[in-house]
Backbone as CSV, one residue per row, in Angstrom:
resi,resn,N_x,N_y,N_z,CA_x,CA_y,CA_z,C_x,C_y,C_z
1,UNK,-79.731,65.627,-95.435,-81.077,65.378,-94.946,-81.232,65.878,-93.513
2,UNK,-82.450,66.727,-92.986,-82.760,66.889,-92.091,-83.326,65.422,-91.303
3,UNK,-84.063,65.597,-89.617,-84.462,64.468,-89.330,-85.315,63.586,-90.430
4,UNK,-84.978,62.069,-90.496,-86.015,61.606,-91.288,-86.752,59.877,-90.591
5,UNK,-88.150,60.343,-90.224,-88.548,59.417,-89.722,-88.492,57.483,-90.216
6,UNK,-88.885,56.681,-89.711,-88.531,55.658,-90.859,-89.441,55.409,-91.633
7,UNK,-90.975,55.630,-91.430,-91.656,55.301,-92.504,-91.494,56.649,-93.310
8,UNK,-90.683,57.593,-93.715,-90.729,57.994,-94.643,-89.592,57.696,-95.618
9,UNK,-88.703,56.454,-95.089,-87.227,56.032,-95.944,-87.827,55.609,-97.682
10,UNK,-88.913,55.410,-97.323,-89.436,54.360,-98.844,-89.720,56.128,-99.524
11,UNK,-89.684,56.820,-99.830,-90.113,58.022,-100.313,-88.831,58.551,-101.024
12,UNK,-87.940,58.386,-100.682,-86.534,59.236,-101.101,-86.302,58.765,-102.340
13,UNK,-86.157,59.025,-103.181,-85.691,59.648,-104.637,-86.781,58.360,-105.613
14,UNK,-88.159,58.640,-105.115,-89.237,58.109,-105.811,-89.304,58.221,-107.185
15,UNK,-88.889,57.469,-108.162,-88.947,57.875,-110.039,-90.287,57.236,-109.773
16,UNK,-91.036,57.940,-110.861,-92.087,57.245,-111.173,-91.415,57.031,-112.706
17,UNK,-92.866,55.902,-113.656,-92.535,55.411,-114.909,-92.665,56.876,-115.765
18,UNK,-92.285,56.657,-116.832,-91.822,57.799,-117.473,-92.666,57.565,-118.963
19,UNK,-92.968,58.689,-119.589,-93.877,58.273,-121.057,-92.833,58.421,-122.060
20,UNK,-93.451,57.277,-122.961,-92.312,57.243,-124.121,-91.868,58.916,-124.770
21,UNK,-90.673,58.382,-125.452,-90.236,59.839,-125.924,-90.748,60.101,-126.608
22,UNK,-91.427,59.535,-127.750,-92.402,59.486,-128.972,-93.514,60.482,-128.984
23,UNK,-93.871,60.469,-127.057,-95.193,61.152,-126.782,-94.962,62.334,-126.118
24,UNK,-93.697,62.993,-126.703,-93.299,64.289,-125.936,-93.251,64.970,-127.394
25,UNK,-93.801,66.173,-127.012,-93.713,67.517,-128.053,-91.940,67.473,-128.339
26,UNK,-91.574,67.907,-129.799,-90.368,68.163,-129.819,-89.790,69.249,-129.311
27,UNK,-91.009,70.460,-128.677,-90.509,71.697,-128.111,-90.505,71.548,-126.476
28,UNK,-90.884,70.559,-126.137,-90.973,70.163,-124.612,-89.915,69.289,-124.350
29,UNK,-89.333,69.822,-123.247,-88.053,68.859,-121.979,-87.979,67.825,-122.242
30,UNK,-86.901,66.826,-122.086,-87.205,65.257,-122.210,-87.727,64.888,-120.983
31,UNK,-88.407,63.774,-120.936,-89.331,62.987,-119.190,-88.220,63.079,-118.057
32,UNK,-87.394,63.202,-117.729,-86.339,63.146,-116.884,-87.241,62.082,-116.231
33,UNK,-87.761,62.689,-114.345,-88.432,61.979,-113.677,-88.560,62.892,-112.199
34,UNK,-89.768,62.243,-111.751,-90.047,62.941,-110.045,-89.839,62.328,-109.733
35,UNK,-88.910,62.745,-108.175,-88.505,62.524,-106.996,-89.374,63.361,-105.823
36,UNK,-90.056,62.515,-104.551,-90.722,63.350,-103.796,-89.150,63.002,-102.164
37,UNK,-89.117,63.693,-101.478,-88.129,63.466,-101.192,-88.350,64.312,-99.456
38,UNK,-88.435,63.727,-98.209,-88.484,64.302,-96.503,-86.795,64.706,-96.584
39,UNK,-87.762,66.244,-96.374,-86.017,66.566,-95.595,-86.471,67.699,-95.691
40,UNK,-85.735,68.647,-94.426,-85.863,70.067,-94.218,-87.337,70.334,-93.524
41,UNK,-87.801,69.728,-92.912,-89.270,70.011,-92.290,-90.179,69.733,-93.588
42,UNK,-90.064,69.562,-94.096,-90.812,70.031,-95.521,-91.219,68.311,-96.611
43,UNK,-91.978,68.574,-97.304,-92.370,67.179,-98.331,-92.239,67.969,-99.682
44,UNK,-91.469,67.430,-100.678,-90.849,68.590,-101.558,-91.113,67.419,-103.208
45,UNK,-91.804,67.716,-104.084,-91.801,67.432,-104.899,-90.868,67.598,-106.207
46,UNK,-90.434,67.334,-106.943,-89.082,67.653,-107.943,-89.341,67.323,-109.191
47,UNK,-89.361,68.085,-110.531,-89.563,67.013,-111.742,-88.155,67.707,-112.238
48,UNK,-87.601,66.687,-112.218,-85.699,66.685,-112.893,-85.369,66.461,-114.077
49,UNK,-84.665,66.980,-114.498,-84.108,66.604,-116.161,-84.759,67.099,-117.134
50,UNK,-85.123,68.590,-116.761,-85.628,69.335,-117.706,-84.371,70.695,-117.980
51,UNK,-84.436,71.632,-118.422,-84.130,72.845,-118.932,-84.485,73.888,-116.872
52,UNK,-85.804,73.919,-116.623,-85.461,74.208,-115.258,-86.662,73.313,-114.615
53,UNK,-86.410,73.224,-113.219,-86.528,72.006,-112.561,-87.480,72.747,-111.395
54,UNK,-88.732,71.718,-111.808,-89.976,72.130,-111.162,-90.311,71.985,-110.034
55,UNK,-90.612,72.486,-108.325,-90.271,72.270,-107.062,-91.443,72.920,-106.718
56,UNK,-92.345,71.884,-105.687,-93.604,71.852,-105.250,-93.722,71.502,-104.109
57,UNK,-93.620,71.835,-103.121,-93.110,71.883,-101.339,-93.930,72.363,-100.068
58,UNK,-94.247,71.555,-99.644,-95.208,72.037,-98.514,-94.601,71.481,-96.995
59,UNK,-94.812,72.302,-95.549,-95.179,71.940,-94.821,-96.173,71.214,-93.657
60,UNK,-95.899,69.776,-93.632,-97.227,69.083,-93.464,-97.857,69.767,-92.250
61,UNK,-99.019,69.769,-92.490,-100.322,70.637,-91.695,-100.302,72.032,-91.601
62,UNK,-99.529,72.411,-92.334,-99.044,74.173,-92.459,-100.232,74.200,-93.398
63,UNK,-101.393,73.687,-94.201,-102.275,74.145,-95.408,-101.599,75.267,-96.361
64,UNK,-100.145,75.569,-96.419,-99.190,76.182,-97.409,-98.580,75.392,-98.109
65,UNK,-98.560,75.974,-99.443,-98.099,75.218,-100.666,-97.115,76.409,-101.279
66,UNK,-95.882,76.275,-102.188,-95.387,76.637,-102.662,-94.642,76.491,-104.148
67,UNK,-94.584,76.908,-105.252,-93.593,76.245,-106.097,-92.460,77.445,-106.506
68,UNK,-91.510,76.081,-106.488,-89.770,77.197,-106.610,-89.152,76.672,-107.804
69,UNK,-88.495,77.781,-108.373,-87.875,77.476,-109.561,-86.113,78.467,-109.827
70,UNK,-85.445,77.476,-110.107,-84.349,78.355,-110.042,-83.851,79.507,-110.798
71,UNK,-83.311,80.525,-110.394,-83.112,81.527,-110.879,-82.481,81.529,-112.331
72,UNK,-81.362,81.038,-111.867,-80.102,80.567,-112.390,-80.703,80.020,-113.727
73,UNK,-81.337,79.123,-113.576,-82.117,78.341,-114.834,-83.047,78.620,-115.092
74,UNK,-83.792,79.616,-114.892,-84.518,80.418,-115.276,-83.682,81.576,-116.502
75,UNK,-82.499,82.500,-116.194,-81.877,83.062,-116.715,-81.331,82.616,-117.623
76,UNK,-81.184,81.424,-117.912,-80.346,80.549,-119.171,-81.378,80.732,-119.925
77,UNK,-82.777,80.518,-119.689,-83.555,80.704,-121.184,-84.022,82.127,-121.479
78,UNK,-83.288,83.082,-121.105,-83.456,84.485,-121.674,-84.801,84.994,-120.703
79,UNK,-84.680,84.929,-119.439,-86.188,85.202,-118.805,-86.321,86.740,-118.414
80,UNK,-84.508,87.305,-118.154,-84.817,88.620,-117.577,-85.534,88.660,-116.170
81,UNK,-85.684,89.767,-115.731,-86.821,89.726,-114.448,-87.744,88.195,-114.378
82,UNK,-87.487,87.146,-113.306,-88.443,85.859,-113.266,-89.974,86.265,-113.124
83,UNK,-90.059,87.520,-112.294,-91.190,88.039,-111.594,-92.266,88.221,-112.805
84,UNK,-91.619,88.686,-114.000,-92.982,89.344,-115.004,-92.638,87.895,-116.172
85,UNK,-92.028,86.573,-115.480,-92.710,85.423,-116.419,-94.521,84.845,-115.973
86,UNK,-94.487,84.156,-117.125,-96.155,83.883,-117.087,-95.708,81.896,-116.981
87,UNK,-96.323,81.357,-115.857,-96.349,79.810,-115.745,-98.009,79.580,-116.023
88,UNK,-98.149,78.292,-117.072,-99.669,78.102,-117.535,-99.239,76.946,-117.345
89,UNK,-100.240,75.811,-116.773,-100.116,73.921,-116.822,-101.050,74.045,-118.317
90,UNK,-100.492,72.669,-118.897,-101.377,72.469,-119.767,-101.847,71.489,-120.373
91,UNK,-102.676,70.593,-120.258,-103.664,71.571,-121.723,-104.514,72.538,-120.883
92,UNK,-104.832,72.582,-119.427,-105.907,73.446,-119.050,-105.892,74.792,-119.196
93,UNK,-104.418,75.226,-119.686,-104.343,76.666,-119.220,-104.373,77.638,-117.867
94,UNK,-103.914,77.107,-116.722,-104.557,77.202,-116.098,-102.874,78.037,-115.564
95,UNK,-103.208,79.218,-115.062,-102.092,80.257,-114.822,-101.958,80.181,-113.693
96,UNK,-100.377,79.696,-113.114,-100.087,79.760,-111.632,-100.448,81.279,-111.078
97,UNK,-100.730,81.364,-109.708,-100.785,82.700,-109.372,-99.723,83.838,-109.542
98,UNK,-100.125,85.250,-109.411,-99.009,86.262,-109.248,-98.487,86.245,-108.219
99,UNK,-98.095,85.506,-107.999,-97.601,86.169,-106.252,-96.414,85.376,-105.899
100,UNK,-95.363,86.266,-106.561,-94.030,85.518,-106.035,-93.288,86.733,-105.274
101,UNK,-91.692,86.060,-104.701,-91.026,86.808,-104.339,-89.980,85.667,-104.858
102,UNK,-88.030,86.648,-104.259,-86.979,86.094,-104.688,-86.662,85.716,-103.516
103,UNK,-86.082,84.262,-102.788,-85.984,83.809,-102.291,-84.239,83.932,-102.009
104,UNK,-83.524,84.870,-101.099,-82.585,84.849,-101.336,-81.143,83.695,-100.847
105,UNK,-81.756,83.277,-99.942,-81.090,82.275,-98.934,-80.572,81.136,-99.468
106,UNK,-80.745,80.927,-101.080,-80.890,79.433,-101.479,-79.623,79.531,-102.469
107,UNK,-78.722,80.536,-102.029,-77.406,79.996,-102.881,-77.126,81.789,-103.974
108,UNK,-76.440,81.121,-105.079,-76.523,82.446,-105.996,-77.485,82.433,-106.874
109,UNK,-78.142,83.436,-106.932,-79.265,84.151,-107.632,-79.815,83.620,-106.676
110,UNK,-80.351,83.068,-106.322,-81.264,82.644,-105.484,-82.548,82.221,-106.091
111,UNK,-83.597,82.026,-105.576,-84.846,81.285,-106.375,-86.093,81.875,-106.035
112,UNK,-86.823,81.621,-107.383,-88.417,82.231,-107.509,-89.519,81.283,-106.834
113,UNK,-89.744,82.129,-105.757,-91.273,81.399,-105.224,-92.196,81.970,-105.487
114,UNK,-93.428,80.754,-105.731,-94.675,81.440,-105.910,-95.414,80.580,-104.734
115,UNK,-95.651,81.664,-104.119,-96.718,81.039,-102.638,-98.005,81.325,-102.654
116,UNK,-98.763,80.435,-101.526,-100.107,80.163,-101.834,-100.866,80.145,-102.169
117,UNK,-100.837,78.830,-103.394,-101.570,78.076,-103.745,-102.400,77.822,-103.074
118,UNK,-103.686,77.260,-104.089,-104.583,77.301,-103.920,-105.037,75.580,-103.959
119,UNK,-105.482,75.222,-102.849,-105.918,73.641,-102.904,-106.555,73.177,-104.205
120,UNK,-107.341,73.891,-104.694,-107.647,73.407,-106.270,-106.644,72.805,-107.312
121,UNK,-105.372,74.231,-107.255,-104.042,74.082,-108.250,-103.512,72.484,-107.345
122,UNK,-103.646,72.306,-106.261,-102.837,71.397,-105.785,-103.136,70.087,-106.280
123,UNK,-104.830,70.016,-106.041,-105.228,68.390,-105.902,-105.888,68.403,-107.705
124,UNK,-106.313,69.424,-108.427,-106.912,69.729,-109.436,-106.027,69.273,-110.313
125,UNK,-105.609,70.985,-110.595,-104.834,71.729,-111.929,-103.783,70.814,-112.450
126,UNK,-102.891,70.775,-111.321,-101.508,69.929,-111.297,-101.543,68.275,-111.796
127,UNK,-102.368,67.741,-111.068,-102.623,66.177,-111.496,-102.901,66.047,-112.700
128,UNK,-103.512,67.124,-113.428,-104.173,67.095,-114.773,-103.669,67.401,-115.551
129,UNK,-102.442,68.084,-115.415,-101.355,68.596,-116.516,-100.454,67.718,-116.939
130,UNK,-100.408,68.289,-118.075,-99.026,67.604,-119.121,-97.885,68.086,-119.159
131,UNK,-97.940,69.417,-119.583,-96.526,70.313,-119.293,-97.095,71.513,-118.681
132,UNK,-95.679,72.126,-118.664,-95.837,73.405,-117.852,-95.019,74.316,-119.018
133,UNK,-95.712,75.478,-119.235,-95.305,76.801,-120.322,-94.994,77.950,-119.669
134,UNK,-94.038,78.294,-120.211,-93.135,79.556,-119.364,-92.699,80.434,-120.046
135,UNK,-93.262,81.421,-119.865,-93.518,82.926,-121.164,-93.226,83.774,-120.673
136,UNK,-92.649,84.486,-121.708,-92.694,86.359,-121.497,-92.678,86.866,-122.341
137,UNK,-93.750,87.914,-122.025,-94.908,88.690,-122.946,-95.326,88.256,-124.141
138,UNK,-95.703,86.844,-124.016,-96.442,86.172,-124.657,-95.734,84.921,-125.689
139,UNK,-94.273,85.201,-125.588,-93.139,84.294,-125.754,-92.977,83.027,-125.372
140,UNK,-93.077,81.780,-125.297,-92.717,80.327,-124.857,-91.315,80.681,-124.746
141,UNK,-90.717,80.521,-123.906,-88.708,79.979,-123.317,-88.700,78.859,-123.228
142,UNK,-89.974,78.213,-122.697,-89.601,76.354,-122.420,-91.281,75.935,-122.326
143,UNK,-91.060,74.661,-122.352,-92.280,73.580,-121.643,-91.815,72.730,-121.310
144,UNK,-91.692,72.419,-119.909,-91.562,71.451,-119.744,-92.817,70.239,-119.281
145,UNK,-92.192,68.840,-119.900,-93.202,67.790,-119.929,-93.352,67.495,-118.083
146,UNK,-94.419,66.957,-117.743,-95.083,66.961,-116.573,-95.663,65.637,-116.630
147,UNK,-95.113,64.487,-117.527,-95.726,63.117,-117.690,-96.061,62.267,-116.191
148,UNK,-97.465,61.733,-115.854,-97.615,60.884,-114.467,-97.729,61.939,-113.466
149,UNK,-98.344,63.204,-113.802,-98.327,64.221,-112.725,-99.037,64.089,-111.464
150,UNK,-100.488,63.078,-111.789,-101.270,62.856,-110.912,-100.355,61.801,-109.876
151,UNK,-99.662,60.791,-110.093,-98.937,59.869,-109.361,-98.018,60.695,-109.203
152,UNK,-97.483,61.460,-109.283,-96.521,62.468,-108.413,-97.194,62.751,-107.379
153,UNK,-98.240,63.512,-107.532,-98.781,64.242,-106.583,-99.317,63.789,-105.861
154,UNK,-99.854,62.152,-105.681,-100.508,61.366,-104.935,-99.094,61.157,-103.642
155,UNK,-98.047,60.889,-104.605,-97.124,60.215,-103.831,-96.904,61.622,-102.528
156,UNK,-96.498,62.555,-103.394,-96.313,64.007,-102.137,-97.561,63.746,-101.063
157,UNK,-98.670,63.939,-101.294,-99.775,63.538,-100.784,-99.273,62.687,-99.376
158,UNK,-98.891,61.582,-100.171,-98.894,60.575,-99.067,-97.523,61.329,-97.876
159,UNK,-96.930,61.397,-98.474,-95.622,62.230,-97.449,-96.254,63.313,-96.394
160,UNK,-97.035,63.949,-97.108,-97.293,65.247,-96.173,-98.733,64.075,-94.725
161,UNK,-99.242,63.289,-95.507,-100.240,62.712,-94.918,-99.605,61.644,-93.782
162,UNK,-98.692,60.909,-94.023,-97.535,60.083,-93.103,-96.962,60.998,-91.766
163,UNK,-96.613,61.979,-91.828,-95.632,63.546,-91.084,-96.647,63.520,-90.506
164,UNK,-97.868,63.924,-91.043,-99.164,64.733,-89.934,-99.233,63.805,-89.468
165,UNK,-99.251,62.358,-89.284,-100.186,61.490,-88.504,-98.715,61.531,-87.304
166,UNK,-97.525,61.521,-87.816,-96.624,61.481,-86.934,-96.511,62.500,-86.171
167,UNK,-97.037,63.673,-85.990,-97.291,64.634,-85.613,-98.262,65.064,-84.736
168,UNK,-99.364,64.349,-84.594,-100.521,64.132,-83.894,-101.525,64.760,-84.359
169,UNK,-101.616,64.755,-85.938,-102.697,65.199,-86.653,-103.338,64.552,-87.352
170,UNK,-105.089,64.527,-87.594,-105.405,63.674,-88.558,-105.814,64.325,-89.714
171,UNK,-105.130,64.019,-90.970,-104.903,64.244,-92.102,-106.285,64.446,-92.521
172,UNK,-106.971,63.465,-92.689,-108.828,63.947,-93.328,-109.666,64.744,-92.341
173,UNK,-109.138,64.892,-91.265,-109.536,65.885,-90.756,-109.508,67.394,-91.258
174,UNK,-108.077,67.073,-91.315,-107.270,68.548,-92.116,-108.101,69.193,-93.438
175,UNK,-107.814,68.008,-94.090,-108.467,68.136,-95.133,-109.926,68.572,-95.580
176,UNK,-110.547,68.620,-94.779,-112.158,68.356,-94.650,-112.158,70.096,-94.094
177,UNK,-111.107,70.470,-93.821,-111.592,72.269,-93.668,-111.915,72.536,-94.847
178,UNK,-112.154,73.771,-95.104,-112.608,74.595,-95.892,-111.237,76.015,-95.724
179,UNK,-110.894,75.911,-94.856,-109.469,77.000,-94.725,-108.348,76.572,-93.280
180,UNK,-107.425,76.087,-93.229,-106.712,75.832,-91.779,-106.705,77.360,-91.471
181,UNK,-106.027,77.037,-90.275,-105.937,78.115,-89.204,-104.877,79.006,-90.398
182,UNK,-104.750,80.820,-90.128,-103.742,81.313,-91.058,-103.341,82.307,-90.505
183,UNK,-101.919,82.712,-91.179,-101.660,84.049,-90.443,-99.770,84.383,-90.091
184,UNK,-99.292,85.481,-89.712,-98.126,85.243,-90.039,-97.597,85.425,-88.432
185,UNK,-97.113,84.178,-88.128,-96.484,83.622,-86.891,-95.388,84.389,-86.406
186,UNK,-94.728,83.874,-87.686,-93.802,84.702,-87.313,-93.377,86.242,-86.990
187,UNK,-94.069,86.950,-87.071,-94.356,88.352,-86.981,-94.303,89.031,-85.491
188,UNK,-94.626,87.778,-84.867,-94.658,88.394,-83.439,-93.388,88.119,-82.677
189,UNK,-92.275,87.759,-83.700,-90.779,87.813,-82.850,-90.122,88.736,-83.415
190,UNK,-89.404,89.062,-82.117,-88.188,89.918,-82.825,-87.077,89.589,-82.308
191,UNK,-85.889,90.712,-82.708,-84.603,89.876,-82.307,-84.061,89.714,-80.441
192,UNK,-85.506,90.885,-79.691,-84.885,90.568,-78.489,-85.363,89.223,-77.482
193,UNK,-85.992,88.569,-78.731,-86.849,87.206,-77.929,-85.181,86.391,-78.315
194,UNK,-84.674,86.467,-78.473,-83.614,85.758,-78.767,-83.039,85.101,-77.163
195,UNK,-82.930,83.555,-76.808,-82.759,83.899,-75.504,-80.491,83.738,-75.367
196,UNK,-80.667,84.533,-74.372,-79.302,84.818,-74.016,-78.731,83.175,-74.171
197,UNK,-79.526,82.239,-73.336,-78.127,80.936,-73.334,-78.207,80.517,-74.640
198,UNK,-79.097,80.727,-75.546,-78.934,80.163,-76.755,-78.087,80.682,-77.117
199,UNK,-77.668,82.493,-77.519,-76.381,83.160,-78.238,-75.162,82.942,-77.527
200,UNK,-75.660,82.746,-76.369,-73.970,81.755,-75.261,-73.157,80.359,-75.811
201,UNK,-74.440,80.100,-76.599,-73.854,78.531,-77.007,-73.967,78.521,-78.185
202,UNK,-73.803,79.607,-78.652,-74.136,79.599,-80.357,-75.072,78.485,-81.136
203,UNK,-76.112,78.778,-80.571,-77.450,78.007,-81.134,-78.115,78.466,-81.908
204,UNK,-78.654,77.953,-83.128,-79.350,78.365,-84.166,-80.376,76.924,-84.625
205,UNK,-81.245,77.597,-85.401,-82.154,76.453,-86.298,-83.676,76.871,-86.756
206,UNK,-84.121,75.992,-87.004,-85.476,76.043,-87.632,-86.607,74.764,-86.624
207,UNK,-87.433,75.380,-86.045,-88.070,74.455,-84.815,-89.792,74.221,-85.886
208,UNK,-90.182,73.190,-86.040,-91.732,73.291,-86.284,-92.497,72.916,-84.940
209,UNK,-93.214,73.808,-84.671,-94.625,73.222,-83.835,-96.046,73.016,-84.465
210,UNK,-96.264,72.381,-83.339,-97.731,71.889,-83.801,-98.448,72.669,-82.529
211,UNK,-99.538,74.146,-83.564,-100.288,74.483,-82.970,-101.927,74.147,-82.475
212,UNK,-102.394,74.268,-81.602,-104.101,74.156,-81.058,-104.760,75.828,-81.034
213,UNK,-105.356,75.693,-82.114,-105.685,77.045,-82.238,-107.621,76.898,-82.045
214,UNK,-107.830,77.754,-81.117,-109.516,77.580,-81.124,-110.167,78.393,-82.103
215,UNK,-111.639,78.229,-81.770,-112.706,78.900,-83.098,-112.143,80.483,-82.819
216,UNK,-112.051,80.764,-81.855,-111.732,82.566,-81.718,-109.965,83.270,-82.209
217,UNK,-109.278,82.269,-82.535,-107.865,81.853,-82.802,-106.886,82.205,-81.868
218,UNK,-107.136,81.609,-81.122,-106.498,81.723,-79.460,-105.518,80.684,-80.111
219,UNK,-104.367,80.406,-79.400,-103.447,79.235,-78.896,-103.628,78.737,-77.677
220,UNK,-104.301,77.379,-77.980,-104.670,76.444,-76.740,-103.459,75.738,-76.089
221,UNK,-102.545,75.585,-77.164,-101.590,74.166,-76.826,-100.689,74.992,-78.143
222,UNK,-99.221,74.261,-77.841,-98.035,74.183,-78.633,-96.688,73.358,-78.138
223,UNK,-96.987,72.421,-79.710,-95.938,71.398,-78.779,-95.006,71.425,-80.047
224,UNK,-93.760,70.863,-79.913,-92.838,70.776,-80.916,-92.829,69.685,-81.608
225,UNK,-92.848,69.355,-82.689,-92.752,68.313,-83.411,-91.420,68.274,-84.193
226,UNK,-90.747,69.246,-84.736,-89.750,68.534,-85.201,-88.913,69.967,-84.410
227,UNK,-87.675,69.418,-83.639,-86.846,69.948,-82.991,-85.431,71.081,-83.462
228,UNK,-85.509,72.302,-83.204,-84.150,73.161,-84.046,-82.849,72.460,-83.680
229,UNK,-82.726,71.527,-82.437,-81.789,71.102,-82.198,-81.531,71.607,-80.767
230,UNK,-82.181,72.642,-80.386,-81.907,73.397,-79.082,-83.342,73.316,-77.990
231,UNK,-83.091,72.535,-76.951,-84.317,73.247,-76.316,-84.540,74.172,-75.884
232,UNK,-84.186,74.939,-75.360,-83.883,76.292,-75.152,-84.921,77.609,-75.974
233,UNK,-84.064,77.248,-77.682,-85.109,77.377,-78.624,-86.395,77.227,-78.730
234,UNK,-86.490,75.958,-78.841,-88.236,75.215,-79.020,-88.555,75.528,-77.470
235,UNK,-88.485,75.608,-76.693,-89.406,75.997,-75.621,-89.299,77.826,-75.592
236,UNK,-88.738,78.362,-76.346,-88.855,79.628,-76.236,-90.097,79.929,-77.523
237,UNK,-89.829,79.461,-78.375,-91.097,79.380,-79.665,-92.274,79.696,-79.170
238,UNK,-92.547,78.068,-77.971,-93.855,77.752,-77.595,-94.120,78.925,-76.650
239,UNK,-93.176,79.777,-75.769,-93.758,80.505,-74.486,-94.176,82.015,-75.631
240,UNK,-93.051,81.964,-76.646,-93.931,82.912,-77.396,-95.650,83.254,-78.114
241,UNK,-95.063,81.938,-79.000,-96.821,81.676,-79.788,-97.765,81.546,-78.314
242,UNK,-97.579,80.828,-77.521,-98.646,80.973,-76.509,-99.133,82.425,-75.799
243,UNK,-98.118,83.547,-75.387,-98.604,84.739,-75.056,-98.941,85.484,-75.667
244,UNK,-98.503,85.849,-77.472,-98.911,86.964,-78.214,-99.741,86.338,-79.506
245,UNK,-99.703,85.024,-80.178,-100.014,84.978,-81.501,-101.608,84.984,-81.295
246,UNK,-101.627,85.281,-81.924,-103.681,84.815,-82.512,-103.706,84.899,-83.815
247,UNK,-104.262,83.863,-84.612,-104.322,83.428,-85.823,-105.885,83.488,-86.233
248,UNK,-105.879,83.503,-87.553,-107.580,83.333,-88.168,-107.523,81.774,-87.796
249,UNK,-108.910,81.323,-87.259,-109.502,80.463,-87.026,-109.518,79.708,-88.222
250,UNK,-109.275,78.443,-88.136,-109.972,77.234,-89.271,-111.268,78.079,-89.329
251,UNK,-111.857,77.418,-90.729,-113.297,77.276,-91.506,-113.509,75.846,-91.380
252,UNK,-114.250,75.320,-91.259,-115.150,73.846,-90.895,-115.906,73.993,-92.740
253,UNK,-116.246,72.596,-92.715,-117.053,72.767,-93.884,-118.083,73.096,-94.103
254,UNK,-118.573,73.612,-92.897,-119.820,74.173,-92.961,-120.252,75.665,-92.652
255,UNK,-118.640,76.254,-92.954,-118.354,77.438,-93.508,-118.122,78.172,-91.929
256,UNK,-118.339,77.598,-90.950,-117.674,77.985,-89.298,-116.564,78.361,-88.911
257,UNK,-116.026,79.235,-88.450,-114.950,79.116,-87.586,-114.858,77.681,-86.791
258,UNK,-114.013,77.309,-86.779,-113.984,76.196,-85.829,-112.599,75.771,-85.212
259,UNK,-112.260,75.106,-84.345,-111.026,74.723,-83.529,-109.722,73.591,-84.652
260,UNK,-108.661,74.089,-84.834,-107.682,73.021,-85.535,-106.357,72.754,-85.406
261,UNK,-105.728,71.963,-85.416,-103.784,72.071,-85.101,-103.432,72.885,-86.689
262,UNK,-102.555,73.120,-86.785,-102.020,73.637,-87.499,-100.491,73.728,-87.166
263,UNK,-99.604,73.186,-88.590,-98.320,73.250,-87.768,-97.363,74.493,-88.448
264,UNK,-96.298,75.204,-87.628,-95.760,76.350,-88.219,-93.996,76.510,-87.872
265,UNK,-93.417,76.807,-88.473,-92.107,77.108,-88.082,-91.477,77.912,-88.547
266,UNK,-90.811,78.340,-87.439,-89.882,79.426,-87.273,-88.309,79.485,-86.963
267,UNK,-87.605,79.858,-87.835,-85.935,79.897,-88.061,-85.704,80.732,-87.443
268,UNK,-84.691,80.294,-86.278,-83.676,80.885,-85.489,-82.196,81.541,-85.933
269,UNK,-82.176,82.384,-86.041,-80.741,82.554,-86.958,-80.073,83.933,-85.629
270,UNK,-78.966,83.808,-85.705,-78.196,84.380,-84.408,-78.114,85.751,-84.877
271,UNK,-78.524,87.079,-84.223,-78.581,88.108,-84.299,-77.030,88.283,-84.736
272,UNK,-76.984,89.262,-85.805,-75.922,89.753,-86.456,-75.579,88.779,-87.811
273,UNK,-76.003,87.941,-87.981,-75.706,86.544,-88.586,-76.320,87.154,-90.192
């Protein structure tokens, strides 16, 4: 476990109740169970004890959503390339987006992400599903059952909503955009921002801040909220994002540019590494 605050101790390996076996397709997973689970900067959803194991993960106030699925277990059911499988929730039918990549960092084979989602799939699609269908070229490999999806997702909910307030954000605030602030942060480092006493002391990590981004997407403010372990680091983050980033502005609900925190992080990893 990365840092973990204390009101998020009641969250760690959350089962919800499970539907009888009776009421599972015989071609669908058995109920295993979700676990929503703080750790790694991140609020990470899990449905376990299937064939492959469903992972729904966000950074609180980042307005990014992700779902990961393992390679590895992906390849056991004959998937070939993960990239040209088809994910549908169902009964809606409702087709996760195209837009993955291979995630290589996460071990062997490494794992399939599909990134940003769409707040609809989040608070919608997902709560409303039963299983999840996983095809190629028009083939079923699996379904897995998705029983109590909406109380999964309430519970993640509450995790990502707990972090922001600890963070100095208000959550229905957040929510009440129409788009957070966006854009790729990280883009504006390279390896010579690296600062010397950090590679002196062999320092590494992953720092989140919490940005103040105005209607024009300036950086007003940047403060650290959860720490790489180095200050050095996290105050090098902030002198960065403050001189070069500019981000798209929040949308307000009344379809405005308008002023919002937004939180973002960036992994330190030691040149040559």
């Amino acid at each position: 476990m990365a840092w973990l605050p204390p009101q998020f101790r009641w969250l760690i390996a959350l089962a919800l109740a499970q539907v009888p076996a009776s009421a599972i397709a015989a071609d669908t997973a058995p109920a295993g169970r979700w676990v929503v689970d703080w750790g790694d900067i991140r609020c990470t959803l899990a449905r376990t004890g299937a064939p492959v194991t469903f992972i729904l993960r966000t950074v609180p106030g980042s307005g990014i959503w992700e779902i990961r699925f393992d390679r590895r277990e992906l390849s056991r059911l004959g998937a070939g390339d993960p990239r040209r499988l088809t994910f549908t929730l169902l009964p809606g039918g409702n087709v996760l987006p195209d837009r993955t990549y291979i995630d290589a960092r996460t071990g062997i084979g490494g794992t399939l992400v599909i990134y940003q989602l769409s707040r609809s799939l989040v608070d919608e699609w997902l709560p409303s599903a039963q299983s999840l269908r996983i095809a190629r070229n028009g083939r079923t490999l699996a379904e897995i059952a998705l029983p109590e999806a909406a109380q999964a997702v309430a519970a993640m909910r509450r995790c990502e909503d707990e972090a922001m307030r600890e963070w100095g954000m208000d959550p229905v605030a957040f929510d009440a955009l129409r788009l957070p602030p966006a854009g790729n942060a990280a883009a504006v480092v390279n390896d010579n921002d690296y600062p010397a006493a950090a590679v002196r002391a062999n320092q590494s990590g992953t720092v989140a801040v919490r940005l103040m981004v105005d209607s024009g997407g300036r950086i007003t403010d940047c403060t650290p909220v959860v720490s790489s372990g180095s200050e050095v680091l996290d105050s090098r983050t902030c002198e960065i994002y403050r001189q070069r980033l500019r981000l798209h502005p929040a949308v307000g609900a009344d379809g405005s540019p308008t002023g919002s925190p937004v939180v973002v992080i960036l992994r330190w990893v030691l040149p040559g590494r």
